[in-house]
C-alpha positions as CSV (number, residue, x, y, z in Angstrom):
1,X,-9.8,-17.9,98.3
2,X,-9.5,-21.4,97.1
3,X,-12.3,-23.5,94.8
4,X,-11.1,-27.2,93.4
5,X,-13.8,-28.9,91.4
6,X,-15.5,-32.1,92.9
7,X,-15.8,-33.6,90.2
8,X,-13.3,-36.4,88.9
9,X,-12.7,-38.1,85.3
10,X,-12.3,-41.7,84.8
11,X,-8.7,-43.5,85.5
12,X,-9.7,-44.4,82.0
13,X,-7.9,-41.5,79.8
14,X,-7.9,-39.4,82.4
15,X,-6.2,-35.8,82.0
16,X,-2.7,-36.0,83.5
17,X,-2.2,-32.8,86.5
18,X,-0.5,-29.6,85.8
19,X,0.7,-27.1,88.3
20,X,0.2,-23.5,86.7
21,X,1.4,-20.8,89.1
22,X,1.2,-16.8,87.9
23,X,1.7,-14.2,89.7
24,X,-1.0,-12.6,88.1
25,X,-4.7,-13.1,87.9
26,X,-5.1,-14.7,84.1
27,X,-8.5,-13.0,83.3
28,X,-9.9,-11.5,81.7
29,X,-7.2,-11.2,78.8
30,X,-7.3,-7.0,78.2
31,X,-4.0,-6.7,79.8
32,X,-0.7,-7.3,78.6
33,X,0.5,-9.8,81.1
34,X,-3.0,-11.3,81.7
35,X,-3.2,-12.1,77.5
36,X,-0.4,-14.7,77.6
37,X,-1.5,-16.5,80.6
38,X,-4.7,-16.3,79.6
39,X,-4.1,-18.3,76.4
40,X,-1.8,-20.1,78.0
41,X,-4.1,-21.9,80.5
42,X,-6.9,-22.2,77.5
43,X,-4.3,-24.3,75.3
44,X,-2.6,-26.5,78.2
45,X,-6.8,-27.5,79.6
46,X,-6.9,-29.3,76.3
47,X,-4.3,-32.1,77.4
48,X,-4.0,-31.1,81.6
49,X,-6.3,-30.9,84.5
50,X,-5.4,-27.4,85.6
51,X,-4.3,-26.2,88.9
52,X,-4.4,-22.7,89.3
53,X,-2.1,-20.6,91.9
54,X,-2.3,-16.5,91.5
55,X,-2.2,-13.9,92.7
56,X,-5.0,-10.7,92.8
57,X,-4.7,-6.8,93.1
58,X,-8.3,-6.1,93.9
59,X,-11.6,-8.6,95.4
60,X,-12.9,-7.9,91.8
61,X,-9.7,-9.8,90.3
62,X,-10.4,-12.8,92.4
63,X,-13.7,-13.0,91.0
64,X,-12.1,-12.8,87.8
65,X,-10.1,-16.3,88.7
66,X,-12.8,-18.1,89.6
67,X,-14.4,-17.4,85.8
68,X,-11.5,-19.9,85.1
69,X,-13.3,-22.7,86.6
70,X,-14.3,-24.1,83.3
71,X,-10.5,-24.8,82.3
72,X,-9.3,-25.5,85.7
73,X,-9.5,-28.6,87.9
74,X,-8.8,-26.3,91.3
75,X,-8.3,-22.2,91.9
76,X,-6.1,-21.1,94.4
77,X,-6.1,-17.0,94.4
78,X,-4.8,-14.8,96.9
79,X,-5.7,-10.9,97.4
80,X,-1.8,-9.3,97.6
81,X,-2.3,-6.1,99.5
82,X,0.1,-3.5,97.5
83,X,1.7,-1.4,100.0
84,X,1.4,-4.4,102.7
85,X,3.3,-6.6,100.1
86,X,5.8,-3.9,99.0
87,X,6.9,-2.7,102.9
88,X,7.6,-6.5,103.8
89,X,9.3,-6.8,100.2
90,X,11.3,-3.6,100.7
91,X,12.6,-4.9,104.1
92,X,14.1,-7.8,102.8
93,X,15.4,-6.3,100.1
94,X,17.5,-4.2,102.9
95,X,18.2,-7.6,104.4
96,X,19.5,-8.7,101.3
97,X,16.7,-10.5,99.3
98,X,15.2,-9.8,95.9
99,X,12.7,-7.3,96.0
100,X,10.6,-9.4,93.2
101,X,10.4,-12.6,95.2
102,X,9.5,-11.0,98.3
103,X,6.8,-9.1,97.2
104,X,5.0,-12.2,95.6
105,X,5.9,-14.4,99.1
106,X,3.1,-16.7,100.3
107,X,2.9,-19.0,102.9
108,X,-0.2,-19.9,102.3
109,X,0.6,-20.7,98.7
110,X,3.5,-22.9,99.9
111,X,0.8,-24.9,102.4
112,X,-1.7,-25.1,99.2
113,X,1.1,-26.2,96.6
114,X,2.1,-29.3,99.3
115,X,-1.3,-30.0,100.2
116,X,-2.7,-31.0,96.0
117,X,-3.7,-34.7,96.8
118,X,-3.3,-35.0,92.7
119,X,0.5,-36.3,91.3
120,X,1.7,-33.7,89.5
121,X,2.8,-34.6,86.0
122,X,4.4,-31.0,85.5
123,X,4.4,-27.2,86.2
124,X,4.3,-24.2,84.7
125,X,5.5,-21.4,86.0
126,X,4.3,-17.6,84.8
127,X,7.2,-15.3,85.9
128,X,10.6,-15.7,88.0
129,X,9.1,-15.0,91.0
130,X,6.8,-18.0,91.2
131,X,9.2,-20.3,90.3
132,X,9.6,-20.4,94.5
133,X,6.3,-22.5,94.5
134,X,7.3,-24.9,91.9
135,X,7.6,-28.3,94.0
136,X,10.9,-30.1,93.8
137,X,11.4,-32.9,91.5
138,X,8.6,-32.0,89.3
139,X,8.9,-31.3,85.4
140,X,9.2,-27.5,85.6
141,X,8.8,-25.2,82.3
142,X,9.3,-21.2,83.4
143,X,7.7,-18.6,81.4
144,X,10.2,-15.3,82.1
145,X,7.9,-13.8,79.2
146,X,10.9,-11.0,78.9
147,X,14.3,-10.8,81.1
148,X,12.6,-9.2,83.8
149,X,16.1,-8.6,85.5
150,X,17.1,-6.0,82.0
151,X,13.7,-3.5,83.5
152,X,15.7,-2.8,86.7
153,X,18.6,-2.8,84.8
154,X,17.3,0.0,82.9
155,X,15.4,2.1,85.2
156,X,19.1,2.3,87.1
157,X,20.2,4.2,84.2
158,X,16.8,6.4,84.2
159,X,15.2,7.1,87.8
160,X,16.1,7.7,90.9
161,X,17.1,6.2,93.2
162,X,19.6,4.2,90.7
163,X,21.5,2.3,92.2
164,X,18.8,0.5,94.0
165,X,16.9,-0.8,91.2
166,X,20.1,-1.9,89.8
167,X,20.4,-4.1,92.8
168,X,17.5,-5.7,92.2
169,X,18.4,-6.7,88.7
170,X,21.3,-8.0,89.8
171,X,19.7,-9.9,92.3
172,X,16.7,-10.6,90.1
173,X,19.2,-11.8,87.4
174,X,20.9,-14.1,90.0
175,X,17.2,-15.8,90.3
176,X,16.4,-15.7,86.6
177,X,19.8,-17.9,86.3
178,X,19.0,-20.2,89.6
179,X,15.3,-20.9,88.6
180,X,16.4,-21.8,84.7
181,X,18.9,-24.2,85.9
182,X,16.1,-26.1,87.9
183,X,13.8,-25.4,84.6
184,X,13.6,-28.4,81.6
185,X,13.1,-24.9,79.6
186,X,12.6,-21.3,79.6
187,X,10.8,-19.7,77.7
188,X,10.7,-15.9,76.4
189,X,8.6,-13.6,74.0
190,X,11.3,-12.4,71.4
191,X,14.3,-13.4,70.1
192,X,16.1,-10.5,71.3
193,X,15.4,-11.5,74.5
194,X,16.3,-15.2,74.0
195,X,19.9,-13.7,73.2
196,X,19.8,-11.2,76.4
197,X,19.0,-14.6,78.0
198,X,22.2,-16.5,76.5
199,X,24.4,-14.0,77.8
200,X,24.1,-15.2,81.5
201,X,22.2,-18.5,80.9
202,X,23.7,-21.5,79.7
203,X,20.4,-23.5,79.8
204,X,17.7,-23.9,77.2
205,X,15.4,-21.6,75.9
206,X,12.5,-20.9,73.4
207,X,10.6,-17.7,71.9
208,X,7.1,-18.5,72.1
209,X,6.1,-15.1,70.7
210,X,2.7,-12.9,71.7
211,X,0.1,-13.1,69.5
212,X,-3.2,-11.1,69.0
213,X,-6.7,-12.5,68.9
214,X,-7.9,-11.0,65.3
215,X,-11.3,-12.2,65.2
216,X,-11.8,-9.8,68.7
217,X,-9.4,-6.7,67.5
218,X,-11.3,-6.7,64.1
219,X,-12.3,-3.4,62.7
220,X,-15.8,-4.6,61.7
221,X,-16.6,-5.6,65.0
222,X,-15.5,-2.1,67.2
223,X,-18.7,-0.1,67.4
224,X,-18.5,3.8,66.5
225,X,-18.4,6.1,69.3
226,X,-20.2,9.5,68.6
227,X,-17.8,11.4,70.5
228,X,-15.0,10.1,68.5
229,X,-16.4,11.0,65.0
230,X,-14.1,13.5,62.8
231,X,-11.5,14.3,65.8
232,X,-8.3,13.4,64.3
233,X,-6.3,12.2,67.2
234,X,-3.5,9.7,68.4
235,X,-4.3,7.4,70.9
236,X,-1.8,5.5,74.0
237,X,-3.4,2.5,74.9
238,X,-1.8,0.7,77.9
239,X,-1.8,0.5,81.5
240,X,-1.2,4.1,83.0
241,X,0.2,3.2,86.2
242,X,3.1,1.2,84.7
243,X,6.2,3.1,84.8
244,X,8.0,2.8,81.1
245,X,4.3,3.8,80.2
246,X,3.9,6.3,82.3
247,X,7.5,7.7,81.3
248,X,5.8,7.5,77.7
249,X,3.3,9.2,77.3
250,X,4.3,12.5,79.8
251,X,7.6,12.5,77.2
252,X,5.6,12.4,74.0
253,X,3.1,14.9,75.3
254,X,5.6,17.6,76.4
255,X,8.3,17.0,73.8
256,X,6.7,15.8,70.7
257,X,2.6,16.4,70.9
258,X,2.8,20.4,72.1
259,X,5.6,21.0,68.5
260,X,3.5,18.7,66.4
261,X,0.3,21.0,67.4
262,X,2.0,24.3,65.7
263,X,1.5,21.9,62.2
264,X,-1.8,20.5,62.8
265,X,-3.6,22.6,65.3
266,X,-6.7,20.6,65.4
267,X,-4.4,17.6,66.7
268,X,-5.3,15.2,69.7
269,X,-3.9,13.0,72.0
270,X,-6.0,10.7,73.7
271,X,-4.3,8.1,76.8
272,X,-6.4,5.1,77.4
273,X,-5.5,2.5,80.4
274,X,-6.5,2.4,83.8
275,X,-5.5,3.5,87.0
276,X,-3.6,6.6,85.4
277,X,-0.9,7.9,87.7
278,X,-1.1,11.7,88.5
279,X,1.9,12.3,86.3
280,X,-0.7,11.6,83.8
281,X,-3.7,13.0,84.9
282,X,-1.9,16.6,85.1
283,X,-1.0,15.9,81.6
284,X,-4.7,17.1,80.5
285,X,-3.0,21.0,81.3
286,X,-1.8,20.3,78.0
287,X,-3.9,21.4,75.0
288,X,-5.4,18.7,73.0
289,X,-4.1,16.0,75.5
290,X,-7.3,14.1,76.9
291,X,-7.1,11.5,79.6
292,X,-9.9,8.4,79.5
293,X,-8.8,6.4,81.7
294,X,-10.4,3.0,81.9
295,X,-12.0,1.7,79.0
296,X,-14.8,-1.2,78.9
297,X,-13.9,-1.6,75.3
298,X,-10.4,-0.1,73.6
299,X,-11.4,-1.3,70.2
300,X,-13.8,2.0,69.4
301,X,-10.7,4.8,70.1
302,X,-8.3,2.3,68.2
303,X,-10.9,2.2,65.4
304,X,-10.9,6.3,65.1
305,X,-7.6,7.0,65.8
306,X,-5.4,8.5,63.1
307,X,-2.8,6.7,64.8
308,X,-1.5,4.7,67.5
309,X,1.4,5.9,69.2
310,X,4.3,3.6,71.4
311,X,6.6,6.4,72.6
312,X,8.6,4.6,74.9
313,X,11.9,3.9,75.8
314,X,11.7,1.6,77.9
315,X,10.5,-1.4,75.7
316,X,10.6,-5.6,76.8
317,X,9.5,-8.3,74.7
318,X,6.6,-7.6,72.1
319,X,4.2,-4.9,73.3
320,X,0.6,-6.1,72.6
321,X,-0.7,-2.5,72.1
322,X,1.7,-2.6,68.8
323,X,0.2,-5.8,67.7
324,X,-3.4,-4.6,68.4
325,X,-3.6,-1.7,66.6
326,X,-1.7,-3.3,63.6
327,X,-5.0,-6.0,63.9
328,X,-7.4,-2.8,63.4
329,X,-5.4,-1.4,60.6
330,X,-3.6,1.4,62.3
331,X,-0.3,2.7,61.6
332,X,1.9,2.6,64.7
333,X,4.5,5.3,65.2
334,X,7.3,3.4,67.6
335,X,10.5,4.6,69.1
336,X,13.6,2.4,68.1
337,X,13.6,1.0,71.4
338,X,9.9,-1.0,70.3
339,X,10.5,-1.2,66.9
340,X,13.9,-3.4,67.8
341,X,11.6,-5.7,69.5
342,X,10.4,-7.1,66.6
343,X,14.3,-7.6,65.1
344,X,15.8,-6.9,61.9
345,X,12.6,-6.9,60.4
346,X,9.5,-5.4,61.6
347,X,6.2,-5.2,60.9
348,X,4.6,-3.2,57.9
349,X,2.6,-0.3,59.6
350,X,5.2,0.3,62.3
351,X,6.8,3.7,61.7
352,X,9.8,4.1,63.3
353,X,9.9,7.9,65.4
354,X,12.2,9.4,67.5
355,X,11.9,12.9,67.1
356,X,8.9,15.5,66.2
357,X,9.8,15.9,61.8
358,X,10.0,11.8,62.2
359,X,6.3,12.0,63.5
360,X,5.3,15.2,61.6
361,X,7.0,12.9,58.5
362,X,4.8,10.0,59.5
363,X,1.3,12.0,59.8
C-alpha cells in the first residue's frame, strides 16, 4: 500500500526530504518498539518532509500508517506475511544469510526507495535490518535502539535449538558492524548498550534514551475499572507473544507467584499484552493468575495494581513498561538483569528481586 501527498510547499523555505525506513508500523505508540519511532517521526516532521517505508503484521496495522499522513510527505507500507516471511528467511539463513535481514527483505521496497522523485537530504533508519534500503551516498543515521545481535546471543545460552540463534547473532553482529561503518551515527537506548556497542564498533555512537509521555500515563487521567476495585494484585504489562516476555511471566508465576500466595493468600497476578502465547494462556491453571489479554487502555490495571512486576531475564535497552508504571506511581519489582539497564543508578521505585523473600520483602 503506498499514499504520497500531492501537495507541494514552496521552493521558498521548503522542508528539506528525509528517508525514514522501520521495520515496524510507527502507530499507534502502545507498543514498545512502535513508542520510539512514533516520537521519532513526530520530532524529525518539524524540520523534514517525511518519507515513510514499513513494514505491517496485520491489514489493521497498515491502516494504522496511513494515520501518519499528517507528519508524512509519502507512506510506503507493506503487509509481511509471518510464516511466509520467516520460511523464506529461514532458507537463507541455511544458505548462509542473516535470519534478520531476510525476513524484512522487499523488493518492492527497493523499487519504491529508487523510484522517490524527491533528493534526499538524509535517512533514518529504525533497526539493522532496514539499513538494506538506505540508498548509497545519502547521510544515513541508524537507530539499533538496543544491540539486537546480544538477544540471539542470549537466547543461545537459554533455548533450544542453541547454537542456531547464536549464528544469527554472529551474523546479525557482522551487519550491526557493516551498517554502522556506512552510518554518520548510531544510535542506542542506554549506556550499557553504547558500551556493548564499543566492544565490536569502532564507529560513533549516542544514547538517545526512551522516554514516557506523562501527561498520557498520568494517574488522574486512568479511569477506575469496577472489576479492579479492592483486588490486590501484580500486574505484567507487555507484549505476550514476545519471547523474554513470555519466558517472564511463566517463571514468576511458577516460581515466585504460587510461594508468595502461602503469605498473602488473597494475592493476584494479572498479564496484560496481546496476542498471548499458549505458554501463557495455560498459565491461568495457576490460582490467582488471570490472563487479559489485549487491553484498549493499560492505564486502569496499572492504576489498581499493588505492583508492577518486570521478571525477566532477558532484558535490552530500557523497558517502557518500567518507565510507565513509575509515571503512575507504582513500585516496580525488577530482576537485576532490568534494573542494570538503567546503570549504576536506577530509578526510585524500582525494587530490585530475584528471589520470592526479595518480593515477599518488597510487598
Amino acid at each position: 500500500m503506498e499514499w504520497a501527498s500531492d501537495s507541494d510547499e514552496p521552493a521558498h523555505g521548503a522542508k528539506p526530504h528525509l528517508l525514514f525506513l522501520s521495520h515496524c508500523v510507527p502507530n499507534p505508540p502502545n507498543k514498545g518498539e512502535k513508542i520510539r519511532a512514533h516520537f521519532e517521526i513526530s520530532h524529525l516532521a518539524r524540520e523534514y518532509r517525511i518519507h515513510l517505508v514499513c513494514f505491517a503484521r496485520t491489514k489493521a496495522e497498515m491502516h494504522d500508517a496511513l494515520d501518519l499522513r499528517d507528519l508524512c510527505a509519502s507512506i510506503c507500507v507493506e503487509l509481511l506475511p509471518y510464516r511466509t516471511a520467516l520460511l523464506w528467511a529461514v532458507g537463507r539463513f541455511a544458505l548462509g544469510e542473516c535470519l534478520t535481514t531476510s525476513f524484512y527483505c522487499s523488493p518492492h521496497f527497493r523499487a519504491y526507495v529508487d523510484s522517490l522523485s524527491a533528493p534526499l537530504s538524509a535517512t533514518f533508519v529504525y533497526s539493522s535490518a532496514m539499513a538494506q534500503y538506505a540508498p548509497e551516498g545519502v547521510p544515513m543515521l541508524l537507530d539499533l535502539v538496543d544491540v539486537d545481535s546480544e538477544k540471539w546471543l542470549e537466547y543461545g545460552r537459554m533455548r533450544w535449538p542453541g547454537p542456531a540463534y547464536s549464528l544469527e547473532g554472529k551474523r546479525l553482529r557482522e551487519v550491526e558492524r557493516r551498517q554502522a561503518a556506512r552510518a554518520s551515527c548510531t544510535l542506542v537506548s542506554t549506556r550499557q548498550e553504547e558500551a556493548l556497542f564499543q566492544t565490536f564498533s569502532p564507529h560513533r555512537v549516542l544514547t538517545l534514551e526512551n522516554g514516557v509521555d506523562f501527561e498520557f500515563f498520568d494517574p488522574a487521567a486512568a479511569e477506575e475499572m469496577v472489576s479492579l476495585r479492592g483486588r490486590g494484585f501484580l500486574v505484567f504489562v507487555g507484549a505476550m507473544s514476545y519471547y523474554p516476555n513470555i519466558d517472564a511471566v511463566c517463571r514468576f508465576a511458577a516460581e515466585v507467584f504460587s510461594p508468595l500466595r502461602k503469605y498473602y493468600s488473597e494475592l493476584e497476578f494479572l498479564i496484560v499484552g496481546h496476542s498471548p502465547a499458549k505458554a501463557v494462556t495455560d498459565l491461568e491453571r495457576i490460582d490467582g493468575v488471570t490472563v487479559i489479554g489485549s487491553v484498549s487502555d493499560v492505564r486502569p490495571y496499572l492504576a489498581a495494581a499493588r505492583a508492577v512486576v518486570a521478571p525477566l531475564r532477558i532484558a535490552r535497552g530500557i523497558q517502557n513498561k518500567v518507565l510507565e508504571g513509575l509515571a503512575m506511581g507504582k513500585p516496580v519489582f525488577a530482576t537485576s538483569a532490568v534494573c542494570r539497564t538503567f546503570g549504576p543508578e536506577r530509578p526510585t521505585g524500582v525494587i530490585c528481586c530475584d528471589s520470592v523473600e526479595d518480593y515477599r520483602n518488597a510487598l
